[in-house]
C-alpha positions as a printed Julia matrix, in Angstrom:
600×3 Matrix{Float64}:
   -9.0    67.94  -154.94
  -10.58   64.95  -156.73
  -12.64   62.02  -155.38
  -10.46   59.62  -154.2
   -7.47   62.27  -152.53
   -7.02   61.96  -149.38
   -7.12   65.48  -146.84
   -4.35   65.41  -143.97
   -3.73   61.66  -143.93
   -7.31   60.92  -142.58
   -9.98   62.27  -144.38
  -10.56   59.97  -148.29
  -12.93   62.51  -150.39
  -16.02   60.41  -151.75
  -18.7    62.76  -152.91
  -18.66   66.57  -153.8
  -21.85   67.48  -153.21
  -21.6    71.3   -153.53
  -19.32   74.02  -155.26
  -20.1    77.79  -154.77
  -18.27   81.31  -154.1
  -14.65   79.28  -153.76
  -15.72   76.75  -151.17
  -16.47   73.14  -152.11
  -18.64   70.74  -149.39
  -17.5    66.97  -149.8
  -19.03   63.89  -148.41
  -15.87   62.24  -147.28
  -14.86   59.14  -144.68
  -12.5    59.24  -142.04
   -9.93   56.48  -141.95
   -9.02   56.43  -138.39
  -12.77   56.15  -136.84
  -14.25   54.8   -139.62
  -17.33   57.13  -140.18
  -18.22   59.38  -143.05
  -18.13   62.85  -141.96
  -19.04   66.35  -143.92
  -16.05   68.15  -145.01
  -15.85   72.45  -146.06
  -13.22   73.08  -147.78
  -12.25   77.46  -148.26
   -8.6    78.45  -150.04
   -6.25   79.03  -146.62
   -5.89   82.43  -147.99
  -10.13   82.73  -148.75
  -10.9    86.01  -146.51
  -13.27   83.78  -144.71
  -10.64   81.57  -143.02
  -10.66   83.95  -139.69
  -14.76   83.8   -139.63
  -14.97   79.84  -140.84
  -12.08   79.32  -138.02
  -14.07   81.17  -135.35
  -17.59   80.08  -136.18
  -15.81   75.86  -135.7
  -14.48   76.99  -132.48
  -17.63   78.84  -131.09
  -20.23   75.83  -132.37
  -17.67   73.28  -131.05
  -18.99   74.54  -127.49
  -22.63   73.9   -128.32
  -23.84   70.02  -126.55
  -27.39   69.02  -127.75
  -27.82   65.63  -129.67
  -30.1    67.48  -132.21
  -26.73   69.05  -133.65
  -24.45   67.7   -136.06
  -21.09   68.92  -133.75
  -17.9    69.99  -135.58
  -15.41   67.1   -134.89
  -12.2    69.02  -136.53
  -10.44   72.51  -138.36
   -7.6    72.76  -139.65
   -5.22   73.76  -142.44
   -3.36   72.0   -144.29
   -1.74   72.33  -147.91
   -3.26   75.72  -148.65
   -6.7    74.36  -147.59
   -8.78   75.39  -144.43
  -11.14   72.69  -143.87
  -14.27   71.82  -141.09
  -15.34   68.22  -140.06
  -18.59   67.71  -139.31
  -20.93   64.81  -137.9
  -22.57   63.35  -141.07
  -26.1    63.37  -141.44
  -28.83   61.05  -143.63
  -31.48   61.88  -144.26
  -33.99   64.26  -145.65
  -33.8    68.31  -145.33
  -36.82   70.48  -144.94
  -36.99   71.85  -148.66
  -37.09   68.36  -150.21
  -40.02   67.71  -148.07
  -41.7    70.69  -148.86
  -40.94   70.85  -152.38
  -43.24   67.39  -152.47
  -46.09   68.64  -150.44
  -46.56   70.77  -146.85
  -46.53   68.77  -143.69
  -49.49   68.31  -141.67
  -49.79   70.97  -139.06
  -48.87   68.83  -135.94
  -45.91   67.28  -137.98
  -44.71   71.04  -138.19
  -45.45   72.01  -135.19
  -42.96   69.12  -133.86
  -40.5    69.66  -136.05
  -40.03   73.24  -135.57
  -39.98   72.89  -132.05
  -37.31   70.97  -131.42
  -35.14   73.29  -133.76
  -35.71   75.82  -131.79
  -35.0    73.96  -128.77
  -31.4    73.22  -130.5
  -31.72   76.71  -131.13
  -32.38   77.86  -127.47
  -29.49   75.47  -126.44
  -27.55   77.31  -128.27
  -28.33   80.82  -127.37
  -27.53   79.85  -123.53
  -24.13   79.22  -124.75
  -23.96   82.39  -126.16
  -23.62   81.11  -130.31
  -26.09   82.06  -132.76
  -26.89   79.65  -135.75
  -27.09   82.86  -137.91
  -28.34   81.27  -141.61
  -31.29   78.82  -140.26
  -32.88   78.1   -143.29
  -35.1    74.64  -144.59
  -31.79   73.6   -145.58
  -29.64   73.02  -142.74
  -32.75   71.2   -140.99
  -32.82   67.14  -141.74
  -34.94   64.66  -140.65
  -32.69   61.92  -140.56
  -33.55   58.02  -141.47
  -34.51   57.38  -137.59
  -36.85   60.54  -137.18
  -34.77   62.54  -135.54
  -34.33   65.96  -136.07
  -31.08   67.43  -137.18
  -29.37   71.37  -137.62
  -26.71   71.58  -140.06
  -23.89   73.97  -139.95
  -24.5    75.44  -136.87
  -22.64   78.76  -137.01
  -20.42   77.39  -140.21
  -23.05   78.29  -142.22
  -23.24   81.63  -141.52
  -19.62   81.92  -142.19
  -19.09   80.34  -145.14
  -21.53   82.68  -146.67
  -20.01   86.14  -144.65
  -22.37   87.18  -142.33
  -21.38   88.08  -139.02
  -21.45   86.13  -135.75
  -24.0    86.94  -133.11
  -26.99   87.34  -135.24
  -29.35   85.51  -132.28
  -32.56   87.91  -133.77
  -32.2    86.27  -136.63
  -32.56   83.15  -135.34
  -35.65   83.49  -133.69
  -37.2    85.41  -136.97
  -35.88   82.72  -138.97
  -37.99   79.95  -136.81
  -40.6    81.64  -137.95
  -39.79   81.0   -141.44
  -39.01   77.52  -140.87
  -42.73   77.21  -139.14
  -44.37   78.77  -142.03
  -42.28   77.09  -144.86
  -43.03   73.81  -143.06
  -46.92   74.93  -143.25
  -47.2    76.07  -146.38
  -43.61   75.27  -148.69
  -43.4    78.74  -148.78
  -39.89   80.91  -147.11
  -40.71   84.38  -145.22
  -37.62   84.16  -143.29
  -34.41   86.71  -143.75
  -31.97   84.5   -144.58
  -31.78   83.73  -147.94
  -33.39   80.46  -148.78
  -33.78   78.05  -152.39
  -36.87   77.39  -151.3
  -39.93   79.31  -153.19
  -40.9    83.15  -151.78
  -44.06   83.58  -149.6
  -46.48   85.84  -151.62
  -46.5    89.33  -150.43
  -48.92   92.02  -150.17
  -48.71   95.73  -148.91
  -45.01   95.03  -148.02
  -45.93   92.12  -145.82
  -46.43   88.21  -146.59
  -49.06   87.0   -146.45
  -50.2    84.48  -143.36
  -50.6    80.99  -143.22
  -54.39   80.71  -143.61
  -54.56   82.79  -146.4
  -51.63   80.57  -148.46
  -52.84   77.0   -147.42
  -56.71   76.13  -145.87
  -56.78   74.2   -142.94
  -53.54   75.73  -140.68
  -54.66   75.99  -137.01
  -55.32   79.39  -135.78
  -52.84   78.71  -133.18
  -50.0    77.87  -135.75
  -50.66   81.03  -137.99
  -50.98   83.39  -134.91
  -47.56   82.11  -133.88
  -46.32   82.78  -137.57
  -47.64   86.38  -137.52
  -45.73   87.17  -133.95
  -42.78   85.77  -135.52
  -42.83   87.31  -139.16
  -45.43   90.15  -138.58
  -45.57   93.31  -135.97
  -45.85   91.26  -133.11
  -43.86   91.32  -130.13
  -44.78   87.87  -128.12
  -41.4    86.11  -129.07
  -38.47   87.04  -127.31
  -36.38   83.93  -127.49
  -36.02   80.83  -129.17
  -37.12   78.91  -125.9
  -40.4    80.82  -125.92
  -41.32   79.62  -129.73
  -40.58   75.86  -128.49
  -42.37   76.64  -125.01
  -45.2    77.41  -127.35
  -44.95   75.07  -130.31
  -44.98   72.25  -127.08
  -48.14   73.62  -125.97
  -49.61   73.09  -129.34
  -48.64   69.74  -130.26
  -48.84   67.68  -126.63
  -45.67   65.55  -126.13
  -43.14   65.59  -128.17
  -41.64   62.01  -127.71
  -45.27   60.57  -128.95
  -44.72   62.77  -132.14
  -41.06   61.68  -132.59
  -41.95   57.94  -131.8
  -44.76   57.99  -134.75
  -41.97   59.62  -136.97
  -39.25   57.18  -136.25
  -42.27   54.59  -136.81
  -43.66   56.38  -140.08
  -40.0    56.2   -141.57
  -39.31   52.46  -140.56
  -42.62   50.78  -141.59
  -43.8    54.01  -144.2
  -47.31   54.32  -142.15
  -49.65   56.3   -144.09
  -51.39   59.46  -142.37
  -54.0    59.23  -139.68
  -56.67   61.42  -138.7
  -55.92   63.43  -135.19
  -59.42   62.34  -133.2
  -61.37   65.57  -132.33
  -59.9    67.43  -135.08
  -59.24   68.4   -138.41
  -55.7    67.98  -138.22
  -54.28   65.21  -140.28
  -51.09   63.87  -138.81
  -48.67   62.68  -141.03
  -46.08   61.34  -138.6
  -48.9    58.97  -137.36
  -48.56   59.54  -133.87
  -51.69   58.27  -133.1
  -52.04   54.79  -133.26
  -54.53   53.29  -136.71
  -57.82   52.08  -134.88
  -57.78   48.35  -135.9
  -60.11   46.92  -137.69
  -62.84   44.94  -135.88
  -62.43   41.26  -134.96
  -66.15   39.3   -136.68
  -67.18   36.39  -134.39
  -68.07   34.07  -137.32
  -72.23   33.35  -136.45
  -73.72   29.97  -136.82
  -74.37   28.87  -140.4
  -77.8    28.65  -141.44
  -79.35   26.47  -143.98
  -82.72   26.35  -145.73
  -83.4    23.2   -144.54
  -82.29   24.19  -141.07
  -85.87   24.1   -138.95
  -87.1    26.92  -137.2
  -90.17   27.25  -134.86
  -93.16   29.23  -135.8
  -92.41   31.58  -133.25
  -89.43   32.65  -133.8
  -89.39   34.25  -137.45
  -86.21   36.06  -137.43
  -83.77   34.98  -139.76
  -79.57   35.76  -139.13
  -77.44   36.17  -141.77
  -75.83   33.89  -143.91
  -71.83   34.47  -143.48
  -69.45   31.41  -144.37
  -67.52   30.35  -141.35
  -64.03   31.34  -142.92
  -65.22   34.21  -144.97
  -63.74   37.41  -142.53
  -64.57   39.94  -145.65
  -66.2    43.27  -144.33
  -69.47   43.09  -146.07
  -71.99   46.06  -146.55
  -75.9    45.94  -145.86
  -76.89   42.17  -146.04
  -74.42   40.29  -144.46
  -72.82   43.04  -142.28
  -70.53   41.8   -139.92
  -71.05   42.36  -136.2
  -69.08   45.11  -134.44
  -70.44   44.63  -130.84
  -69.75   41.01  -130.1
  -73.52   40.18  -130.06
  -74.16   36.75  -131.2
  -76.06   36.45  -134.78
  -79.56   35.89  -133.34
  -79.73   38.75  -130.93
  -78.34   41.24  -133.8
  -80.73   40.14  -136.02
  -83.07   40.61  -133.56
  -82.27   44.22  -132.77
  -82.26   45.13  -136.98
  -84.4    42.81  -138.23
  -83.49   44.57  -141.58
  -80.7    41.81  -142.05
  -82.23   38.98  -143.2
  -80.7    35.97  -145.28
  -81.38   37.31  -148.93
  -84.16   35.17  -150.97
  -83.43   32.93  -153.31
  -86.88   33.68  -155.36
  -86.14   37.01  -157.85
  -89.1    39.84  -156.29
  -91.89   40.39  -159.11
  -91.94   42.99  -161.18
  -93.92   46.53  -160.35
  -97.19   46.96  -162.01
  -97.33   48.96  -165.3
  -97.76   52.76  -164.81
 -101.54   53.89  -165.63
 -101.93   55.27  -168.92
 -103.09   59.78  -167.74
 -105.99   60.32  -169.81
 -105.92   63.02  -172.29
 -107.05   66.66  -171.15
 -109.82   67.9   -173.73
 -109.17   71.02  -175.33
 -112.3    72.73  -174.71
 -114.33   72.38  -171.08
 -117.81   69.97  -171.72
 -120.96   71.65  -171.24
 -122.56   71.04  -168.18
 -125.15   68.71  -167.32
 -128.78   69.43  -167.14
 -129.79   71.85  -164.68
 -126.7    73.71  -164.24
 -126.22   77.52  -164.96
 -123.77   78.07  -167.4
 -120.83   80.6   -166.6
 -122.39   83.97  -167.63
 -120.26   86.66  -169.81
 -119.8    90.44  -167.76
 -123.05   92.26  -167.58
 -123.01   95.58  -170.72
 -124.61   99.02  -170.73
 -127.69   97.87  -171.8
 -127.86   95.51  -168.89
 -125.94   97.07  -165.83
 -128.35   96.52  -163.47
 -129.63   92.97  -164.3
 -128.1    90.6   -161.73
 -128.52   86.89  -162.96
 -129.12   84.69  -159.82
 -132.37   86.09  -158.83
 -133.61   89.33  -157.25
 -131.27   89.75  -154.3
 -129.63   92.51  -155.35
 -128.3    95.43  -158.14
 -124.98   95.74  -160.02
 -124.04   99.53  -159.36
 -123.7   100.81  -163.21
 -120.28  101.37  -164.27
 -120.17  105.19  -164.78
 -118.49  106.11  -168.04
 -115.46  107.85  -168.61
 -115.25  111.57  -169.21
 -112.07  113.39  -170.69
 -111.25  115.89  -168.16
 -109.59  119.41  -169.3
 -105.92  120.15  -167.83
 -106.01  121.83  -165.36
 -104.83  125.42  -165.18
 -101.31  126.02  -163.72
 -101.27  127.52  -160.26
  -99.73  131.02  -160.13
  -96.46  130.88  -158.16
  -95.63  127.32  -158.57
  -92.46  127.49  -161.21
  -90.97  130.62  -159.33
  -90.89  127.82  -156.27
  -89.65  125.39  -157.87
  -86.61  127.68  -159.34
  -85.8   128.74  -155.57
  -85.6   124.77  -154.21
  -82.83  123.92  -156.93
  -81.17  127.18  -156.06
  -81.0   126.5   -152.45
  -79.94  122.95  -153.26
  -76.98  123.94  -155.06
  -76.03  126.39  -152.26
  -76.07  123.68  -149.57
  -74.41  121.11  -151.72
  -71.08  123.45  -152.89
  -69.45  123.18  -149.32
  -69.66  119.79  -149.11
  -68.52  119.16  -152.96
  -65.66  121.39  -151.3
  -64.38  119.32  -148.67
  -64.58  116.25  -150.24
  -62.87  117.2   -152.96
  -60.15  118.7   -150.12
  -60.19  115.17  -148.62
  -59.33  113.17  -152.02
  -56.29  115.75  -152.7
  -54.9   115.26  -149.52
  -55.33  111.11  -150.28
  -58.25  110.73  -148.14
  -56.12  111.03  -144.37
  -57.35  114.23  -142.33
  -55.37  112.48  -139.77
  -52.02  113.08  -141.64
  -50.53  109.46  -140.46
  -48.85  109.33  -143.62
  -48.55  112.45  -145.69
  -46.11  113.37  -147.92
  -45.84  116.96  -147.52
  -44.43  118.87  -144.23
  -46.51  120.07  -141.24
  -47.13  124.22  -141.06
  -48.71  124.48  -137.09
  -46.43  122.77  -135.23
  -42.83  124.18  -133.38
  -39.94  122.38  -134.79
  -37.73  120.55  -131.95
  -33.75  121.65  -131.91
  -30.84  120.0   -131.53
  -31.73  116.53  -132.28
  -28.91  114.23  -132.95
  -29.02  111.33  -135.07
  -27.04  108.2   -135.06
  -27.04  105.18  -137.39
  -29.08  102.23  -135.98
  -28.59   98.71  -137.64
  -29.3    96.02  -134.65
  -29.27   92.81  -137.21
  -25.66   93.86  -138.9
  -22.76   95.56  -137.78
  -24.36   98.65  -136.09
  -22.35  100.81  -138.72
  -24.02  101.41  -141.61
  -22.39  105.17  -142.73
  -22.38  106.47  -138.81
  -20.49  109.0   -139.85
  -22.6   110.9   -142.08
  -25.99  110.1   -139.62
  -24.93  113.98  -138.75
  -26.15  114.84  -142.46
  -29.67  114.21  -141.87
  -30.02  116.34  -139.27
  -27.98  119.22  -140.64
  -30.75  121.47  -141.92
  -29.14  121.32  -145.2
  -31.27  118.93  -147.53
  -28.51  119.27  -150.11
  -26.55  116.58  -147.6
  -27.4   113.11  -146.53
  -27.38  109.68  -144.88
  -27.33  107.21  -146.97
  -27.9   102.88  -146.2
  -25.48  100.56  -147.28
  -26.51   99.12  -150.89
  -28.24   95.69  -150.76
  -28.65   93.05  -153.44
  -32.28   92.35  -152.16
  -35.06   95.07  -150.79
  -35.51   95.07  -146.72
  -38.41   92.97  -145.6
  -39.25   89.54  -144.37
  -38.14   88.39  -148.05
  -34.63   90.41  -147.18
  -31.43   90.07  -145.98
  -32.99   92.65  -142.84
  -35.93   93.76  -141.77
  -34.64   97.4   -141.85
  -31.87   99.47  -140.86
  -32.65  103.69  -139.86
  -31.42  106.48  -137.45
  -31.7   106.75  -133.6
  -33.03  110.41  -132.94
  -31.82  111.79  -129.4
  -33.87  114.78  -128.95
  -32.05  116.08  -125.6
  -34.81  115.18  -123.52
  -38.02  113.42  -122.81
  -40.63  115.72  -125.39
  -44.02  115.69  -126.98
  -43.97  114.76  -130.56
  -46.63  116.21  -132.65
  -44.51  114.89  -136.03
  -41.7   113.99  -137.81
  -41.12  115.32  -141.56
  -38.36  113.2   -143.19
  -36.63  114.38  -146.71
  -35.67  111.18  -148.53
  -33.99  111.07  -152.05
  -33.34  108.22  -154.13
  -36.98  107.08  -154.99
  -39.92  105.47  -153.28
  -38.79  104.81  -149.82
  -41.1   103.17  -146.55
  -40.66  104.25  -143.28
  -41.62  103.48  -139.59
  -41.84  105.53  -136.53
  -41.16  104.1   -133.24
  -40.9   105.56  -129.66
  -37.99  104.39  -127.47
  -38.65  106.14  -124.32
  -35.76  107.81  -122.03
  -33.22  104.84  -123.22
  -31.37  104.33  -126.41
  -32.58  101.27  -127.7
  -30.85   98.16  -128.87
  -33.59   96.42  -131.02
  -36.79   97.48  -132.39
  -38.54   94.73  -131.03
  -40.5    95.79  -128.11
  -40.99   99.67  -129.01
  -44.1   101.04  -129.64
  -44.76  101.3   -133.88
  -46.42  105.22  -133.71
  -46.48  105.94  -137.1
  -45.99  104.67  -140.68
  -45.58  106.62  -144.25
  -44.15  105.88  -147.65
  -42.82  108.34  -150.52
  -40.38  109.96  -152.58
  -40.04  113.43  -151.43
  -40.84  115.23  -148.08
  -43.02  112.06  -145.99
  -44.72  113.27  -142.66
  -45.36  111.18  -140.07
  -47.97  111.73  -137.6
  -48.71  109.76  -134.79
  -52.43  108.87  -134.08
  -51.9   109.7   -130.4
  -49.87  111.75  -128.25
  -46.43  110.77  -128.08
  -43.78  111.57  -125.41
  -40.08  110.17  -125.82
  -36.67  111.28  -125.47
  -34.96  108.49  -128.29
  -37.38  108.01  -131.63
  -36.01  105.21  -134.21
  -36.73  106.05  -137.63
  -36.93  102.57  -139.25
  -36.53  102.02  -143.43
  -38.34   98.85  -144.34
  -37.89   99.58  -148.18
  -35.97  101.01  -150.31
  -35.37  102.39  -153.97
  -33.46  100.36  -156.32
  -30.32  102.82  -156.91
  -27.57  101.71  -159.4
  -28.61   98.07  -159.6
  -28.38   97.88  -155.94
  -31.02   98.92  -152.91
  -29.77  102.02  -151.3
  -31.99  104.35  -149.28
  -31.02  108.35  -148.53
  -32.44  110.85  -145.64
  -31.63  113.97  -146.6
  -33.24  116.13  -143.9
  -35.56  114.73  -140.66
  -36.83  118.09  -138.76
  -39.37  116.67  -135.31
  -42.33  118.96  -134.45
  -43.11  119.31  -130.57
């Protein structure tokens, strides 16, 4: 298909805007309505087609104006194609790629996507790729989501992935904050800087982000569990910013008349969308013009300043202009400070006094004065020089006194005191040098070698757990890891990127069903592969569906045998043993369990 060809006797081709993995995305306008539209186009036999076909159907039940809605699929000479609404405007990673936006400008932004969002979820569709690039501001200010579920199709992920979503928002917040991506969808836009496994938040990537915005960043990205649903991170995102039609008013008004960013009042916050109105500047009553040869009375000595009657130029110091509405006399009045300027140039200061010179020696002094008197010597000790009211005690002279003789005993003492010192200080050299072997954790949170006094737990059964794919991943061989053979294991699925915020997932693991509801003392996992991190939750009596919401009991990293040992006592029928990262196997990210043996 070229520009210019026409698609199923209503849809001219104008612009190809985007060619990648067999599908093409044209710009094209539609000859019966008259409109330009957004047009996917996938081979009819592209594996796809099923998915792309679904995903049209599904969104086409989504209503929310803040959605460009699918307005057609169908095939048609070997070609499946999707009709969108057309959007203009621009999309979240242009604007950051310029600069961030202003914190309340995000805050706004966000929010209604994830009220789209939220729409959405009620109707039971997931976006499933929100990234910076399917959201647009478009050339009235309003807030747009592109390919709402076609996305997600077009690049093979599967449909339902609502978690996602509401992870992803938190991307969008913190890209829009600081032009950096943390989501897990894959995104153009630049990585968020990570450190210990983690990115890092807001604050520490850009000065000046609210506490409020980076705390809901963290609960989005992070550990936290205050985010359920997309509804909640608009509920919250509405608390921040006030009212949202002010926000989207100021955009609409920024874009049409390109206002420049004011100041929020109170804060720190500078909004860019200019929802707050500019203060305007202050209307000058033009004062009475006053002349030299104007009279004035004796009294009244004040004189107002001289300001041309259609001169309305702010001016600093002399000549200010009045801000209160006063008249010229009573301001002058109240500052007598501005006064008509004189016409007479001021005189010079006086010259600086030449500092006489400091002699080099003190003068003698004058007659009948007692000179300063050198220190009395020997031959004088006793002589005092003002008069007879007293005696210098003589300085007694210094005699060279013998060493003393070396008391009996002492070095045999001193001999003992080291000895004993050494004695005390070997225990302790001991244990610390215990503590750095075992890398400094007496608690054993994180170990990497097995526990000796505690009862291993039988008959646990393990099942693959992967709530943000396909719930497959190898369930089959789960069995392996629990065999007691650590020659066979359970292995991930390989990944082109590492799990993490900066992955495809945030992890995939095992659900361990240990019968009933036990203690757990803990868990010694066998991994192969290479350096591999894990996480240790507690499910309770129920098998769980998501890992948001359990309780995090432990955490450990390594390449061997890794214990993990919760801090506190733990009691739980279902654990989830979750991989956040894995080793890089083969070109691809793979992770292995070999064994997993739970101590009561």
């Amino acid at each position: 298909m070229r520009p210019g060809d026409i698609l199923a006797s209503r849809y001219r081709l104008t612009v190809l805007l985007h060619d990648r993995n067999g599908g093409r995305f044209w710009r094209a306008h539609d000859l019966v309505l008259a409109r330009d539209v957004a047009l996917h186009l996938i081979p009819e036999d592209d594996p796809r087609g099923p998915l792309l076909e679904e995903a049209a159907r599904r969104s086409a039940t989504v209503q929310d104006p803040r959605l460009l809605r699918v307005l057609d699929s169908a095939s048609v000479d070997g070609l499946h194609y999707v009709v969108n609404e057309w959007g203009e405007g621009a999309s979240l990673n242009n604007l950051v790629a310029e600069e961030p936006l202003s914190p309340t400008r995000a805050a706004w932004l966000v929010s209604e996507v994830a009220s789209m969002i939220a729409a959405g979820h009620e109707a039971g569709v997931a976006h499933g790729r929100l990234v910076p690039e399917n959201v647009l501001i478009d050339t009235t200010g309003a807030v747009k989501v592109i390919g709402f579920a076609v996305d997600a199709a077009l690049h093979g992920l599967p449909p339902g992935r609502a978690s996602a979503d509401v992870t992803d928002l938190g991307g969008l917040l913190y890209a829009a904050l600081t032009g950096r991506w943390s989501g897990v969808s894959e995104s153009g836009v630049p990585s968020a800087p990570i450190e210990h496994g983690r990115p890092l938040r807001p604050r520490q990537v850009r000065a000046g982000v609210p506490r409020v915005l980076d705390g809901i960043c963290e609960s989005l990205l992070g550990s936290g569990t205050r985010f359920g649903s997309a509804d909640e991170v608009a509920e919250a995102l509405t608390d921040y910013i006030g009212d949202p039609a002010t926000v989207a008013a100021a955009e609409a008004d920024r874009l049409r008349t390109g206002t420049t960013p004011v100041r929020r009042t109170g804060t720190d916050d500078t909004d860019a969308t200019g929802a707050l109105a500019a203060v305007p500047a202050p209307v000058v009553p033009a004062p009475d013009v006053v002349t030299a040869a104007d009279p004035v009375a004796p009294d009244d000595t004040v004189l107002t300043p001289v300001v041309a009657a259609d001169d309305d130029v702010e001016r600093t110091q002399i000549g200010a202009p009045l801000f209160d509405g006063s008249d010229p006399e009573s301001a002058a009045m109240a500052d007598p400070d501005w006064h008509t300027p004189s016409e007479d140039a001021p005189a010079p200061p006086p010259p600086f006094e030449k500092v006489p010179e400091r002699p080099l020696f003190a003068p003698d002094p004058p007659e009948g004065r007692l000179r300063r008197l050198p220190p009395p010597t020997s031959a004088d000790a006793g002589f005092w020089p003002f008069g007879n009211t007293g005696e210098l005690p003589a300085t007694p002279a210094y005699e060279e006194q013998e060493p003393a003789e070396p008391v009996p005993g002492r070095s045999w003492l001193r001999g003992a005191l080291v000895l004993l010192a050494i004695l005390v200080l070997l225990p302790v050299a001991y244990v610390v040098a215990g503590l750095i072997q075992g890398d400094g954790d007496p608690s054993g949170s994180g170990s990497s070698g097995p526990s000796a006094s505690s009862t291993p737990i039988a008959g646990v059964m393990a099942t693959a757990f992967d709530p943000l794919g396909d719930n497959e991943e190898h369930n089959s061989d789960a069995k392996l890891a629990v065999d007691g053979n650590a020659s066979s294991a359970w292995s991930t699925s390989g990944y082109d990127q590492n799990l993490g915020p900066g992955g495809l997932k945030a992890g995939v693991g095992l659900v361990l069903d240990l019968g009933s509801s036990q203690t757990v003392s803990s868990v010694d996992v066998t991994v192969q592969g290479g350096a591999t991190s894990l996480q240790l939750f507690a499910a309770g009596d129920s098998a769980p569906g998501s890992v948001d919401g359990l309780d995090s009991v432990a955490t450990g990293d390594g390449s061997s045998t890794i214990t993990l040992t919760p801090k506190k006592s733990v009691t739980s029928r279902f654990l989830v043993l979750w991989l956040t990262s894995l080793p890089q196997v083969s070109g691809q990210f793979r992770g292995a369990v070999a064994q997993v043996e739970v101590h009561g």
